[in-house]
N, C-alpha and C positions, 0 to 999 in steps of 0.2 A: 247346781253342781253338774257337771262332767264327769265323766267316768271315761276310762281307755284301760283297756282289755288289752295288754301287751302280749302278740300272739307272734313276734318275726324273728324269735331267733330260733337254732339249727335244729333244737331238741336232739342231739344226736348221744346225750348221756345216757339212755339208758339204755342201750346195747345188753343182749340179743334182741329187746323188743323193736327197737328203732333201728333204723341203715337212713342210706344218705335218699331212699327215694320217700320217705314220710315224716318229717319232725314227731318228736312224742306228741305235741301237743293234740296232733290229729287221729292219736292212734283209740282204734273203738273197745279200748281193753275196762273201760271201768261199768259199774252195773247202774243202768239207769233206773227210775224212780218203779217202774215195773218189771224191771229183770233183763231188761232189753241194753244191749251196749252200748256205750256212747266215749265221746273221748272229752279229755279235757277242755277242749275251746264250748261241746255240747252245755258238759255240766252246768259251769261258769255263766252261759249263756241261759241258761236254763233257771239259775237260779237268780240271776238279775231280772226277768222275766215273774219270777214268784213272788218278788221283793216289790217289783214295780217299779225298778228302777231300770227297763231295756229302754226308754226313749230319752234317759241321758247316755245312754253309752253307747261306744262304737269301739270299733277293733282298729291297733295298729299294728301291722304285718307289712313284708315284704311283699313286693310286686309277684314273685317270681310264687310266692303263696297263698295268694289271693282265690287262686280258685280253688284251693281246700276248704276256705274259709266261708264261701259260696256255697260250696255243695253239700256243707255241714250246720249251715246256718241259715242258708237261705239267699237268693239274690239282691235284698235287697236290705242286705245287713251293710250299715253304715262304716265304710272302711276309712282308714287312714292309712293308703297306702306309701312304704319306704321302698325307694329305687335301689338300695342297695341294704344289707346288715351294716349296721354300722351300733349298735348296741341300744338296749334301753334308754338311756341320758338321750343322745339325740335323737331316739323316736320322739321321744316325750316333748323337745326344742321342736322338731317338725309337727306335732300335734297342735302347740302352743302358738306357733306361726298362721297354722291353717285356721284355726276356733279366729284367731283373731282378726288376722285378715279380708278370708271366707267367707267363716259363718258370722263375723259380725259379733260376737260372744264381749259380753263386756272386761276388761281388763280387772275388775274386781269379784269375776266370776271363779269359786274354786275346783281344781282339777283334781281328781282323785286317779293313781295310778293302781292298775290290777296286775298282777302278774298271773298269767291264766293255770302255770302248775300249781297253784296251791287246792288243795281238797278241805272245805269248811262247810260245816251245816248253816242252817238259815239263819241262823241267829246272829251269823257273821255279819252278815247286811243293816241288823240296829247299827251297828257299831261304824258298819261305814255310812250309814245315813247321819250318825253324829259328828262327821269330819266338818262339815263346814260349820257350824256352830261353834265349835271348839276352837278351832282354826283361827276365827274371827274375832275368839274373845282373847288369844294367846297372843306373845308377841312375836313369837317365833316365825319365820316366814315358809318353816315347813313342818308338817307333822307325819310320823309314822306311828305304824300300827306294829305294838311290841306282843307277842306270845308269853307264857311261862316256859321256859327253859326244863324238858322232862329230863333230859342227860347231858353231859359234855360233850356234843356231836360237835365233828370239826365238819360236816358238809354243811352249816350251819351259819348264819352271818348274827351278830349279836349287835345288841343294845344296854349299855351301861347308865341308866340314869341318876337323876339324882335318890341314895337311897335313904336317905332323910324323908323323902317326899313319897316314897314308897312303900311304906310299912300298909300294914290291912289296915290302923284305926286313921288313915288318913279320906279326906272326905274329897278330895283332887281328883276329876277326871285323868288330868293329864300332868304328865311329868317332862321336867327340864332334860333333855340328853347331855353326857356329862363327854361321852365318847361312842365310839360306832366302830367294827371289829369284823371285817368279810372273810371269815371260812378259818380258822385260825391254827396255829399247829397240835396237837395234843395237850399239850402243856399249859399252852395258854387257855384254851378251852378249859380245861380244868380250873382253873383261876377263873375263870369267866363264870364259871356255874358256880360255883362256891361265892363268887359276889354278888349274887342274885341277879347277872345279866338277864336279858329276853333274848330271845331267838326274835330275829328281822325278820317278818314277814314280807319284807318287799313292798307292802301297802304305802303309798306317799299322796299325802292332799298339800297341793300348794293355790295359790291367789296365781290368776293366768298371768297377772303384770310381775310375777315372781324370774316365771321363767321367760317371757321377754326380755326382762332386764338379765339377763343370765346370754340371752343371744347378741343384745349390745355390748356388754360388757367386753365380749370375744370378736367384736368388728363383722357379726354376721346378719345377713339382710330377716327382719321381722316379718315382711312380705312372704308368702308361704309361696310363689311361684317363682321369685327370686332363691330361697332357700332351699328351694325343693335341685335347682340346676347347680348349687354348689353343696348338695347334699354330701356330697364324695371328701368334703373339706371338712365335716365334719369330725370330731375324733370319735374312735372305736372305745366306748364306754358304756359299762353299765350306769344306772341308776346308785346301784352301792358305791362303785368308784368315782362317779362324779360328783355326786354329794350328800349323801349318808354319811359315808368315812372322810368329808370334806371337813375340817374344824374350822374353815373359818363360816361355818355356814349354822346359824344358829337353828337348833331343833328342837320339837317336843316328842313326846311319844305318848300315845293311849294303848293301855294293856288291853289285851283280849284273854279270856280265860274259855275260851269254848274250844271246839274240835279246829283244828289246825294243821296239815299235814303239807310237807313241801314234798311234791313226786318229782325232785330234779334229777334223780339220781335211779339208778336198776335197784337197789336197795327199796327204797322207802317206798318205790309202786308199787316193785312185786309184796309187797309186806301188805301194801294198801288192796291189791287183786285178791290176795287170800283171805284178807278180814271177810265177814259174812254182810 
């Protein structure tokens, strides 16, 4: 397994705390394991480290944010760096060019995507130590990691699975995605929580030959030094908009029921700064 720690986009949602000279991700606002503060790329880093999963992961981040990444983690934290923002989806195509061309990574090796605001206790990490396993027994060629849904938030991306296959007396790790729903209006949200959707954690484990065939498929070079100089060609997407809420892209989802918090917003951090 692989791991990538998606650390390159602007963080500039959560306003007062962020401006344009520090992304959230870097800001030293949460409480570290001794009271000492640390920022999100820390924590994340920190708890991949507990779990004993930091020598499958590395960071992917923009160039232009590399030395934040350094100076909070160390020099010799394994980067994946992008020439330009160009969104989640194509970090993850540039991640998948480099493992394969670079490091030589086999094409049936699976990649699990992190997105670094999320706030999760340890126990979060069984659960991604489970992806490849599951992954491998499913036929789906990607898996996410689904939450329980505490309210109808619309800053929220949801997961609709199959709910025949979801009830508690079912013995399934994992469930069929029926539909996928990024950030939705009131209304819909509301419908969404009343059908027992998940909230998207952003977690995705896919097979590395998943998202090769994802950069052929679009006429773009596999070679990660060829892709890296038409990076710019790339389109501006997330991960959710290029294929989560993709239907022609078969999914599964595995629930998570432990602590789960998305700090994307000035809302849900500061909420998160004032828990004890």
């Amino acid at each position: 397994m692989k791991i990538v720690m998606l650390s390159g986009g602007p963080g500039k949602r959560v306003w007062p705390l962020s401006d344009t000279s520090m992304p959230k991700q870097y800001l030293p606002v949460l409480d570290g394991p001794g009271g000492e503060p640390e920022s999100m790329v820390q924590r994340l880093w920190r708890q991949l480290l507990a779990a004993d999963l930091m020598e499958s992961a590395s960071v992917a981040t923009s160039t232009k944010q590399a030395a934040w990444i350094k100076e909070q983690l160390g020099r010799h934290v394994p980067l994946l760096e992008e020439p330009a923002q160009r969104g989640s989806y194509s970090a993850a195509l540039l991640a998948a060019s480099y493992y394969y061309s670079v490091a030589g990574v086999s094409p049936h090796e699976i990649i699990v995507m992190l997105p670094v605001d999320m706030y999760v206790s340890g126990d979060f990490f069984h659960c991604i130590r489970s992806l490849p396993k599951l992954l491998r027994e499913n036929e789906a060629p990607m898996m996410m990691v689904g939450t329980s849904a505490e309210y109808p938030g619309t800053r929220y991306g949801y997961i609709l699975a199959d709910q025949a296959e979801l009830g508690e007396e079912s013995s399934n790790y994992d469930w069929r995605v029926r539909s996928c729903c990024e950030k939705p209006g009131e209304l819909e949200a509301e419908e969404l929580f009343r059908s027992g959707a998940l909230w998207n954690s952003g977690v995705y484990a896919f097979q590395l030959d998943f998202l090769l065939g994802r950069l052929t498929d679009a006429a773009l070079p596999i070679d990660y030094e060829e892709l890296y100089k038409q990076y710019f060609m790339l389109p501006k997407l997330s991960l959710e908009d290029g294929l989560a809420c993709d239907a022609s892209v078969d999914k599964s989802v595995i629930r998570y029921d432990g602590l789960w918090v998305n700090l994307n917003s000035w809302r849900t951090l500061s909420e998160r700064i004032a828990m004890p």
